[in-house]
C-alpha positions as CSV (number, residue, x, y, z in Angstrom):
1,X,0.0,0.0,0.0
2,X,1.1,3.8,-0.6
3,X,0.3,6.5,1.4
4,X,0.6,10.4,0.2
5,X,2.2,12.6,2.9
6,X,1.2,16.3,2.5
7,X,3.4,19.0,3.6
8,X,6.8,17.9,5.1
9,X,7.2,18.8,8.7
10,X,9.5,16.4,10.2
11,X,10.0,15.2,7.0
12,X,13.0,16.2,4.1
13,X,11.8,15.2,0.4
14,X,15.6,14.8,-0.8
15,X,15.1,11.3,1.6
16,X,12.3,10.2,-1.0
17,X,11.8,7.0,-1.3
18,X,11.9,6.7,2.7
19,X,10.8,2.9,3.5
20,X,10.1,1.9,6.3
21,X,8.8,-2.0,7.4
22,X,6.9,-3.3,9.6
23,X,6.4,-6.6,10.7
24,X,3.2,-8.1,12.2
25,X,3.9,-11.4,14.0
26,X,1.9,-14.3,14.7
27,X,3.2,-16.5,17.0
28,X,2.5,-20.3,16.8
29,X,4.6,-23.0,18.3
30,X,7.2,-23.0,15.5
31,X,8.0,-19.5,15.9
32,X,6.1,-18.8,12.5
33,X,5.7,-14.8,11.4
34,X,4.6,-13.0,8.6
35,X,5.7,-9.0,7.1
36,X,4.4,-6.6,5.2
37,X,6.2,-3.3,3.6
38,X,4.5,-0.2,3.4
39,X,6.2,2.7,1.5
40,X,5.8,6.2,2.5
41,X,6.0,8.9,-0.6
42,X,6.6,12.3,0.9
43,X,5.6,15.1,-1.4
44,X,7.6,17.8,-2.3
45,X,7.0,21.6,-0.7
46,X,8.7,24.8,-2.2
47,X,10.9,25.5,1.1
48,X,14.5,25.5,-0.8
49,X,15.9,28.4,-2.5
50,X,17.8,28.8,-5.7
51,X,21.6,28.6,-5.1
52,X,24.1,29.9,-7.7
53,X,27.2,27.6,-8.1
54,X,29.6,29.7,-8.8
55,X,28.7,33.0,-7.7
56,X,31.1,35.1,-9.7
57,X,31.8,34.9,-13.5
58,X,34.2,35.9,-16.0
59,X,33.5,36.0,-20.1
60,X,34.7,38.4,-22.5
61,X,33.0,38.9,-26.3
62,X,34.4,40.6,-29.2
63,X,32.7,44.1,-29.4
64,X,32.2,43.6,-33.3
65,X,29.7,40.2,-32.4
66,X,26.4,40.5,-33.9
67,X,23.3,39.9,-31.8
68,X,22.3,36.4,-30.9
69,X,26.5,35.2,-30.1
70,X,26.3,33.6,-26.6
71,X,29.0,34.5,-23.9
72,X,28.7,32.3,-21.0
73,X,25.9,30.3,-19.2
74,X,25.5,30.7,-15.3
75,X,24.0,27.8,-13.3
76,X,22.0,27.4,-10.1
77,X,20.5,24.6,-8.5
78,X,17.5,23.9,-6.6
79,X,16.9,21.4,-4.3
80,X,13.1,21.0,-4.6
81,X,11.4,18.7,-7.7
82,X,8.8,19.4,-10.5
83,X,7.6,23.4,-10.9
84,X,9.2,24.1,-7.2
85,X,12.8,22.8,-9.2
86,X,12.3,24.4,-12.3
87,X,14.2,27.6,-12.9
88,X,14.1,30.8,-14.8
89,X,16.8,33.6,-14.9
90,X,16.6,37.3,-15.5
91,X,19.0,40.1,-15.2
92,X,18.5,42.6,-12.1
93,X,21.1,45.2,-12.9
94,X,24.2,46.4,-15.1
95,X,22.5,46.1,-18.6
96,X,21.6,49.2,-19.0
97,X,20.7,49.9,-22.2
98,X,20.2,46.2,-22.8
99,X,23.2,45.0,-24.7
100,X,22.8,41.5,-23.9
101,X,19.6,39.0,-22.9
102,X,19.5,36.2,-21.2
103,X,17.8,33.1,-22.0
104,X,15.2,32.5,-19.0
105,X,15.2,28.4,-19.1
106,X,19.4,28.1,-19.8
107,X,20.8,30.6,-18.0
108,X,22.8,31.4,-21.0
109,X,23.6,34.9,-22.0
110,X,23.8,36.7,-25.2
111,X,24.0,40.0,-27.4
112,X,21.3,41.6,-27.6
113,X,22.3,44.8,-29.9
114,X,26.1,46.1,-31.1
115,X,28.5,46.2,-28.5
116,X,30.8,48.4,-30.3
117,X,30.0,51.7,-28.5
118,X,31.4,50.0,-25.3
119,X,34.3,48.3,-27.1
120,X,37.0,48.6,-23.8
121,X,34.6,48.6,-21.3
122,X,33.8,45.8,-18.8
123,X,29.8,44.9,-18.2
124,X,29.3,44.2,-14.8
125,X,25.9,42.0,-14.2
126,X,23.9,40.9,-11.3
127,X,21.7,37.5,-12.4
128,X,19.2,36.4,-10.1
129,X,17.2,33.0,-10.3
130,X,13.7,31.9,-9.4
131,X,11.8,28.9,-9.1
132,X,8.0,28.3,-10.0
133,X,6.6,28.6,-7.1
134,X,8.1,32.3,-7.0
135,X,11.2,31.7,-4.5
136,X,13.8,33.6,-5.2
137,X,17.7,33.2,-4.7
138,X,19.3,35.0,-1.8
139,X,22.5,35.4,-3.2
140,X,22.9,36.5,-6.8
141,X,25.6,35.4,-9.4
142,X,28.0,38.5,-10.1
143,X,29.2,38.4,-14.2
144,X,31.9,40.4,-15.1
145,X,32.0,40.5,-19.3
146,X,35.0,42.3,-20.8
147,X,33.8,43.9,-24.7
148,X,37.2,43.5,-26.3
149,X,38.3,45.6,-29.7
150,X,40.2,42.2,-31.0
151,X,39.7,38.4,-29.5
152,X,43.0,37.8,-31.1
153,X,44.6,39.1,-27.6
154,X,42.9,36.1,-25.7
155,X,45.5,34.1,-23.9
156,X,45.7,30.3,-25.4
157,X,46.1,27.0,-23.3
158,X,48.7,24.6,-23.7
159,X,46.4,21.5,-23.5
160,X,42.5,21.9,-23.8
161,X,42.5,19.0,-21.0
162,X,44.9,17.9,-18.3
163,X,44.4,14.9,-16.7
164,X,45.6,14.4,-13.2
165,X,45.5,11.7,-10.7
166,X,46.0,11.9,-6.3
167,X,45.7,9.4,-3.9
168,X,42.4,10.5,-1.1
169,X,45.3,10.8,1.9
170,X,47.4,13.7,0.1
171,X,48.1,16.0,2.7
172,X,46.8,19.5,2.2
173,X,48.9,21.9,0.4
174,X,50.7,19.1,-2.1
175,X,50.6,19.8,-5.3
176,X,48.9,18.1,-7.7
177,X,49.3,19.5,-11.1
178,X,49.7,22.8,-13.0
179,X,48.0,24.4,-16.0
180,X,49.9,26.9,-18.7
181,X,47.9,29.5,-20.8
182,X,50.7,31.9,-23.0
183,X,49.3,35.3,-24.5
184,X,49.3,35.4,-28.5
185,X,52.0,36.7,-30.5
186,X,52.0,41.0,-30.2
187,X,49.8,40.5,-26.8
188,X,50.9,41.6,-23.6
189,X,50.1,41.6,-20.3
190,X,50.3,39.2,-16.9
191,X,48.2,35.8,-17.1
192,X,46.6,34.8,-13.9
193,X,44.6,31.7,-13.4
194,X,41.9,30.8,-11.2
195,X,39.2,27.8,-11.0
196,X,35.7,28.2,-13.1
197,X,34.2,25.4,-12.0
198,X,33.7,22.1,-10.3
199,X,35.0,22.5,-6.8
200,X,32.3,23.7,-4.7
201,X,33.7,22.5,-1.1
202,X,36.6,24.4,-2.5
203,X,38.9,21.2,-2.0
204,X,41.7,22.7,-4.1
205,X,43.2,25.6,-4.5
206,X,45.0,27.4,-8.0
207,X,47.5,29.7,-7.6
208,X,47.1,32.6,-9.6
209,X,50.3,33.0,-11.3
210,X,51.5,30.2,-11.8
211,X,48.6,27.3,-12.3
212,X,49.9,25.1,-9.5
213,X,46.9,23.5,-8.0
214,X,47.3,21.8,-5.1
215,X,45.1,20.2,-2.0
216,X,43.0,22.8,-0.1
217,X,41.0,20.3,1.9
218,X,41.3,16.6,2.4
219,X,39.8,14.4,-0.3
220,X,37.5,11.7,0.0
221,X,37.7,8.9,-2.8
222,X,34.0,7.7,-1.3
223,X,32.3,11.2,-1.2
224,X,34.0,12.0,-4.6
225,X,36.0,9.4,-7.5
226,X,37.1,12.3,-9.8
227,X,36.0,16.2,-10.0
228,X,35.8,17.7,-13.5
229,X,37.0,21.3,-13.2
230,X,37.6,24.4,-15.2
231,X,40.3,26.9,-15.4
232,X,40.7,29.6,-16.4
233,X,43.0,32.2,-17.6
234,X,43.1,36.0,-17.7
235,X,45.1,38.7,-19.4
236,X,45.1,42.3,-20.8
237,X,42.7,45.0,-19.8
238,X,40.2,44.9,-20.6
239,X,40.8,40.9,-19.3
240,X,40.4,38.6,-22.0
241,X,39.2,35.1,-20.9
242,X,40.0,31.6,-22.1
243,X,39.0,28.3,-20.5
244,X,40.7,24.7,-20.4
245,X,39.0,21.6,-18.6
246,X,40.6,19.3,-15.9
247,X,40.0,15.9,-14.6
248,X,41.5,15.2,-10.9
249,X,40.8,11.3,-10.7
250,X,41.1,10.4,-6.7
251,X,42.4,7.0,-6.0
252,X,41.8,5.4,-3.2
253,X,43.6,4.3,0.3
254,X,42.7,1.6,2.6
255,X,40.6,4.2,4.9
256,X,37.0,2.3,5.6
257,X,37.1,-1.0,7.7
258,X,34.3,-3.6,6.9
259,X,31.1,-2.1,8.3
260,X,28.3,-4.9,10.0
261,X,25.0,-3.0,9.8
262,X,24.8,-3.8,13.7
263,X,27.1,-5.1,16.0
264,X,25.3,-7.7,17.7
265,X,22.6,-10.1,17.0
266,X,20.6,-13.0,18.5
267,X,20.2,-16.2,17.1
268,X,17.4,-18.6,18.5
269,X,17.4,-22.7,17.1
270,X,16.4,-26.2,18.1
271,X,18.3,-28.0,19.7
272,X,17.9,-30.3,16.9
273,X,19.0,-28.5,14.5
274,X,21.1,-30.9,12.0
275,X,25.3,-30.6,11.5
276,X,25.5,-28.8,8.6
277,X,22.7,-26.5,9.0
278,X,23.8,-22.7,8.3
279,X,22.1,-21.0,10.6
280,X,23.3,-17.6,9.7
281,X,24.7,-15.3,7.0
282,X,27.0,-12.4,8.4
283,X,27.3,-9.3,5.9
284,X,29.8,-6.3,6.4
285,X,30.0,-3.5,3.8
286,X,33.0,-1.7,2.9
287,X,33.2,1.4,0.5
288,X,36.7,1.3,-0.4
289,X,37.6,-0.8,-3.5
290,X,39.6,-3.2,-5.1
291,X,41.4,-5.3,-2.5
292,X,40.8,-2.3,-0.2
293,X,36.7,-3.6,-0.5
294,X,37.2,-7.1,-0.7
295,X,35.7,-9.0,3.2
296,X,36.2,-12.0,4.2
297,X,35.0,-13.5,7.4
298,X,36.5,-15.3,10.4
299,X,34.8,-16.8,13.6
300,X,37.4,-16.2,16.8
301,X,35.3,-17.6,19.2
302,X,35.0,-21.6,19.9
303,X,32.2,-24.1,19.6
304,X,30.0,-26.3,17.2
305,X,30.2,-23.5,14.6
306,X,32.4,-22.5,11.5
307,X,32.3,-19.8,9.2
308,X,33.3,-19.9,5.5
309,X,34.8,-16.7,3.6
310,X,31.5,-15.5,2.3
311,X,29.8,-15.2,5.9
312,X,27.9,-18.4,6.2
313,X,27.7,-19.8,9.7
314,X,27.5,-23.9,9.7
315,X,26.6,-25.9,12.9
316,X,29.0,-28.7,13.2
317,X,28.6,-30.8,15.5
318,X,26.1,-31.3,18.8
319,X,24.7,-28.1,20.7
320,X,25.4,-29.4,24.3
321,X,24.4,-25.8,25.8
322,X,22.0,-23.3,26.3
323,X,23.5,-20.4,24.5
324,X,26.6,-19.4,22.9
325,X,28.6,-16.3,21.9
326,X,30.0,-16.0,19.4
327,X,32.3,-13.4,17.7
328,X,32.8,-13.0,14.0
329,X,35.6,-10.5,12.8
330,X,35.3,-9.3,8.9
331,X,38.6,-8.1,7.2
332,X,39.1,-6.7,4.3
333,X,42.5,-7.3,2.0
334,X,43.9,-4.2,2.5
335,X,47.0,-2.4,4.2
336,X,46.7,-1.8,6.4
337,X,44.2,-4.1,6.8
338,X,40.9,-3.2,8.5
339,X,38.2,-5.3,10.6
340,X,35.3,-5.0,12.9
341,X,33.4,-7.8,14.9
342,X,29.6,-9.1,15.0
343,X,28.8,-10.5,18.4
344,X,26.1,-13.2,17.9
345,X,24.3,-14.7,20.8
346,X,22.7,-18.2,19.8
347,X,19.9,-19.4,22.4
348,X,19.0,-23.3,22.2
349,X,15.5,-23.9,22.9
350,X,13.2,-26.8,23.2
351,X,10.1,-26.9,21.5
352,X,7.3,-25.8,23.3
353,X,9.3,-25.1,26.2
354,X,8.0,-21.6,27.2
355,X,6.2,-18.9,25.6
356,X,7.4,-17.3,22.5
357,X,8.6,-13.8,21.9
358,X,7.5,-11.7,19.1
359,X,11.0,-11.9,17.7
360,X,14.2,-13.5,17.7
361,X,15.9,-10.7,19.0
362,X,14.9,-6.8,19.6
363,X,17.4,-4.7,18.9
364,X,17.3,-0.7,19.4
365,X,19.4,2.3,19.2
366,X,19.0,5.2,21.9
367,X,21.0,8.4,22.0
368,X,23.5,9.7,24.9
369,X,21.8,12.1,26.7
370,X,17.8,11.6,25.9
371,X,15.5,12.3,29.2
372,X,14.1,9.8,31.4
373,X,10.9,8.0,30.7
374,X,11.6,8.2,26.6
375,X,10.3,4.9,25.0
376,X,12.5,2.5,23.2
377,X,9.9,-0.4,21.6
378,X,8.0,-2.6,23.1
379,X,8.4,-6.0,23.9
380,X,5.6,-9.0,22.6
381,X,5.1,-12.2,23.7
382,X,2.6,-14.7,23.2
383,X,2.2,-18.0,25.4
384,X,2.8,-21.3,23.6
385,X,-0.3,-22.5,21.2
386,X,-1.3,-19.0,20.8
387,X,-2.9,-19.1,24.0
388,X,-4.7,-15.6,25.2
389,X,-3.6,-15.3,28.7
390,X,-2.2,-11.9,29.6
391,X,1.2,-11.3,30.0
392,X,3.1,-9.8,32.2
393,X,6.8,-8.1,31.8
394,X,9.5,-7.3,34.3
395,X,13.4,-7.0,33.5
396,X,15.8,-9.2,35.0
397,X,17.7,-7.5,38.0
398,X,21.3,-7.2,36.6
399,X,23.9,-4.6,36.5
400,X,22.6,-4.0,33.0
401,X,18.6,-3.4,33.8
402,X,19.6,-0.2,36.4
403,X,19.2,2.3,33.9
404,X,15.8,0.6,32.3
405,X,12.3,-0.2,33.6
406,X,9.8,-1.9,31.7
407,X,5.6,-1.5,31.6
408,X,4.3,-4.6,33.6
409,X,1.2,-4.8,31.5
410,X,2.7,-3.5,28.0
411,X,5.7,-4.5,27.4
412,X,7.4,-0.8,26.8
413,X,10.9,-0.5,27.6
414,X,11.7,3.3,28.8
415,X,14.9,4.2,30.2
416,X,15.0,5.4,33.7
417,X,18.8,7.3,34.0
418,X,20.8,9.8,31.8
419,X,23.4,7.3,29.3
420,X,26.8,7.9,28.5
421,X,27.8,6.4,25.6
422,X,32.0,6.7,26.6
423,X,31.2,5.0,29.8
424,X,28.8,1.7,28.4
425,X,27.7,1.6,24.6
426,X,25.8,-1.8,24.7
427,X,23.6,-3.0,27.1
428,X,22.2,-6.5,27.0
429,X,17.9,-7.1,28.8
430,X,16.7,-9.7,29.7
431,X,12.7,-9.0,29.4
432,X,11.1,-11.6,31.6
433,X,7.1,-12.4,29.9
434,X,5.2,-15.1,31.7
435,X,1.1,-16.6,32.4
436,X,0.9,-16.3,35.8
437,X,1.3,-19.2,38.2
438,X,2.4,-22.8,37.1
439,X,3.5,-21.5,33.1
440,X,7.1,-21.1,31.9
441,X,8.9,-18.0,31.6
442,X,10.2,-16.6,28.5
443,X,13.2,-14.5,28.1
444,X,13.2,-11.8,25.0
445,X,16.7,-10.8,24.3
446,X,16.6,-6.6,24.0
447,X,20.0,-5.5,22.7
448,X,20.1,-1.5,23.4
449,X,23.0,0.7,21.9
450,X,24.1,3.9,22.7
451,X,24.4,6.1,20.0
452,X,27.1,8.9,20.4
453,X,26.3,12.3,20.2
454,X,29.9,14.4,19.4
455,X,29.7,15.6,23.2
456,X,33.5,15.3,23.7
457,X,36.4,17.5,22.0
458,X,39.7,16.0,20.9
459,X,42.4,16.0,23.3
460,X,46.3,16.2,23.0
461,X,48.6,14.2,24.8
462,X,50.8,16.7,25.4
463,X,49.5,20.8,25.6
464,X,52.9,22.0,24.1
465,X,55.8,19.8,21.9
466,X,58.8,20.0,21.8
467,X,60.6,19.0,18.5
468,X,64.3,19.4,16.8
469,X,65.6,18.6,13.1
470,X,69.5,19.4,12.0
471,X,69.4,22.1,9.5
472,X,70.0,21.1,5.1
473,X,67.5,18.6,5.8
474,X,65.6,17.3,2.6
475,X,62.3,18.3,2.1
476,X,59.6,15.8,3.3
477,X,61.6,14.9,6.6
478,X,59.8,14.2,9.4
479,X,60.4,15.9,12.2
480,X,57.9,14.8,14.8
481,X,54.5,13.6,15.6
482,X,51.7,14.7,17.7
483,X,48.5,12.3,18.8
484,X,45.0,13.4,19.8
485,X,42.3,11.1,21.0
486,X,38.6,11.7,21.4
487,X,36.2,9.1,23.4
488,X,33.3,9.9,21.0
489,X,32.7,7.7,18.1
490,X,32.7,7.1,14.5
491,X,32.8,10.6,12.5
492,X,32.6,12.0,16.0
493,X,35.9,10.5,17.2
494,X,37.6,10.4,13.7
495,X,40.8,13.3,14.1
496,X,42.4,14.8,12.2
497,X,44.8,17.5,12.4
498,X,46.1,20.7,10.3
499,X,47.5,24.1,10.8
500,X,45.3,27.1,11.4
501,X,47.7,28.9,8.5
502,X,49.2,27.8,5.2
503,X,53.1,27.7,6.9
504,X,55.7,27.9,3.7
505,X,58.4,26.0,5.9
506,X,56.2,22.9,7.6
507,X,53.4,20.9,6.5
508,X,51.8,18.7,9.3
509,X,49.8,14.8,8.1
510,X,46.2,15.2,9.1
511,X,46.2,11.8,9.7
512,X,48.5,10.8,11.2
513,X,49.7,13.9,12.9
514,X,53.3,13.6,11.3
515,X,55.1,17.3,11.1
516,X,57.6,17.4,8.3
517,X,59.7,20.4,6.6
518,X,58.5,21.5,3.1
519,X,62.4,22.9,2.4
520,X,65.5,22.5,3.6
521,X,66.2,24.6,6.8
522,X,68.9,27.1,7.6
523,X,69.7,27.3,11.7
524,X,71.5,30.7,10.5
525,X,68.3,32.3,9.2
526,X,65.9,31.2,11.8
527,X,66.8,28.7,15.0
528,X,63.8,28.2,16.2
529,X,59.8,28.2,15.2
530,X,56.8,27.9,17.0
531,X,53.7,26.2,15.7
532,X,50.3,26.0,16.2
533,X,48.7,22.9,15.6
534,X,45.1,21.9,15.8
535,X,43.0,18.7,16.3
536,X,39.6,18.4,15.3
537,X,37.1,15.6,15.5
538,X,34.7,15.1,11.9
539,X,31.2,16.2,14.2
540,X,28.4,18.3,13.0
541,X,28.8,20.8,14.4
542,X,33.1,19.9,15.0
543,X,34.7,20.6,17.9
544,X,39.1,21.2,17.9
545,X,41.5,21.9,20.2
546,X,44.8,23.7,19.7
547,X,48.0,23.1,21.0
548,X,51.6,24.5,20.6
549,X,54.7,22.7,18.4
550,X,58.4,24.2,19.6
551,X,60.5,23.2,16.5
552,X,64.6,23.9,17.3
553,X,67.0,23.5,14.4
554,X,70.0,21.9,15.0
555,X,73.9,22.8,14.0
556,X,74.8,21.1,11.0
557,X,78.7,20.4,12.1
């Protein structure tokens, strides 16, 4: 079934094609249970505005082009769908008389009348976009179009297309290529470069007179495999402009371990259950590639279970207990190589033994920090045969239950006490369900993980360092290291470091917190240096904390 949802508060229509499923169990002897799917369509409202990417733009036209030449096209995007997406663009100001028009659907603009009255001069437009439902853009694109007496004073490219490739771990401030544009013969003037196009997290950076580019911001081979840029290249006054394309192709690093989807599971089977049987299938997910991607699975704990390479759990021989754990530990084939562990709880049960709960494990996430009485699911058990008896519910007194309570009569499970995630992630309830007097009791498994909210900042392990490298060193020594930790998780925990400015003489890893010198140092010109350094976690919003480098350079004798 479908089921329209108007309006979208609480809801973002860039998630469409939210799913969720829900299961509705009926509970026989065997355990027996039954699913449905529903799919939830949220419709889209107008509440996202046009946003120009890039905001500022460079062209220049020959003042002798007839009407109808186009100049340059400027884009913006819009996050909403159908009319609400749809775009039109008009020109708010510097056309005045109207020498060009703009094409409302394309963005693209164009003569409109002879330019050659204004032959030297520089037009300098304001573009604004809007969407069909009437929403404007808050920030405007800015064009800047230079009417040149002659194009044959445009600077040329050396390549129409450069191809580069970098590795996801480069270090800020490494360069990774350059482009060359050289004025025509009898043209003069200084060419400076900058990027058009295709680097809107401004990842890289272009110097302006020579084309270097280099790394701006750390790369990420799994949020991006390749940008597609444009350069370009200015000279003369009025400034001329030309354009060349570049592909940066990121290659990847072994920086993603094998993912499960949860960390812990419970397994209930017969006792019976046959050698042979696979009982379970483990599945971890890694984004890297190549051998970096590539998971295979290993079971470190003992007992009448093996694991092949693809995940599938086997019974092998005679279940003798009530329960096992078991620990399964996915690697991936690269190096360094990466891993994570499944912890799997298998329960042995005997048919008919006790009432049945309304699955074969609960599993739920809560965050650090949520108030007391906030519900985490409810717990459902039937008696055996289907039986209509009431229920009751009550946790079993360990040191895990002190923080939960559960509704006698419903089954809710609500937690009682503030959580801390850095002091216990996982905690394992028992939910007791039983008939009254003279019936068995069953146990429903509730596995409840904290979920970290970025509550903690980095730390240093030491507030200032102190460092030393002999002088005529070669560039790309290593001088020293500095180490952070954070006790949240995930992104929240994930540090990296980097300096606060671009320093011409150091360059520091931000992964592994590595400080080496980008040149060769001279104790004679300068004998000491000190450095700030700062650590920040990958949170939304981050949090960072700085600390001090002492570098002293040593007598070369």
């Amino acid at each position: 079934m479908r089921s329209g949802v108007t309006g979208s508060r609480g809801l973002d229509q860039q998630s469409q094609g939210l799913q969720g499923e829900i299961s509705s169990h009926r509970i026989s002897r065997g355990g027996l249970s039954s699913g449905c799917v529903v799919r939830v369509s949220v419709e889209d409202v107008n509440d996202n505005r046009p946003v120009f990417y890039p905001l500022e733009y460079g062209a220049s036209v020959s003042a002798l082009s007839p009407p109808g030449t186009p100049i340059i096209s400027v884009t913006a995007r819009d996050k909403d769908e159908g009319l609400h997406g749809t775009l039109t663009y008009h020109i708010l100001s510097g056309n005045s008389p109207p020498l060009l028009r703009i094409q409302p659907n394309t963005g693209t603009l164009l003569v409109a009348r002879s330019l050659s009255a204004r032959a030297g001069s520089v037009l300098h437009l304001e573009v604004g976009a809007q969407d069909g439902g009437g929403v404007r853009s808050d920030v405007n694109a800015r064009v800047n179009i230079s009417l040149l007496v002659s194009s044959a004073h445009t600077p040329i490219f050396l390549q129409p297309q450069y191809d580069f490739m970098v590795p996801e771990d480069t270090p800020p401030g490494i360069m990774v290529g350059s482009v060359k544009a050289s004025n025509p013969p009898g043209a003069l003037g200084v060419i400076l470069y900058s990027l058009a196009y295709g680097d809107p997290h401004e990842l890289l950076s272009l110097d302006p007179h020579s084309g270097i580019l280099s790394i701006r911001r750390q790369l990420d081979r799994e949020q991006d495999t390749e940008l597609l840029l444009e350069v370009q290249a200015r000279s003369g006054s009025p400034p001329a402009y030309t354009r060349a394309r570049v592909t940066l192709r990121i290659t990847d690093v072994n920086d993603n371990p094998p993912t499960f989807l949860s960390s812990s599971h419970t397994l209930r089977i017969q006792g019976s259950t046959p050698t042979d049987s696979i009982i379970f299938t483990a599945k971890a997910l890694d984004p890297d590639i190549g051998a970096n991607g590539h998971v295979h699975y290993q079971l470190v704990s003992q007992g009448p279970f093996s694991i092949d390479g693809s995940g599938q759990i086997q019974v092998t021989g005679v279940l003798t207990q009530e329960s096992y754990e078991l620990r399964v530990l996915a690697l991936d084939a690269g190096f360094p190589q990466l891993s994570s562990e499944l912890e799997i709880t298998v329960l042995v049960m005997e048919q008919d033994s006790e009432p049945a709960c309304g699955a074969s494990d609960y599993r739920v996430e809560v965050r650090e920090g949520s108030p007391p009485m906030s519900r985490l699911l409810q717990v459902q058990a039937l008696l055996p045969g289907g039986k209509e008896n009431p229920l009751r519910y009550r946790l079993r007194t360990d040191a895990d239950a002190v923080g939960f309570s559960v509704e006698p009569d419903t089954g809710w499970l609500y937690v009682r006490g503030a959580l801390d995630r850095e002091s216990r992630e996982l905690y394992v309830l028992a939910v007791l369900a039983s008939g009254g007097s003279g019936s068995r009791t069953a146990t429903c498994t509730v596995r409840v993980r904290v979920t970290d909210e970025n509550d903690n900042a980095p730390r240093l392990s030491e507030e200032r360092y102190f460092m030393s490298i002999s002088e005529n060193r070669p560039p790309g020594e290593v001088v020293g290291r500095v180490s952070a930790s954070d006790r949240d998780a995930g992104q929240n925990g994930r540090v990296t470091y980097r300096m606060p400015t671009q320093e011409s003489d150091f360059t520091i890893h931000p992964h592994t917190g590595e400080l080496s010198v980008r040149r060769s140092l001279d104790r004679e010109l300068q004998a000491t240096y000190q450095l700030l350094v700062i650590a920040q976690d990958g949170g939304a919003p981050p949090r960072s904390v700085t600390g001090t480098i002492h570098v002293s350079v040593l007598d070369e004798k």
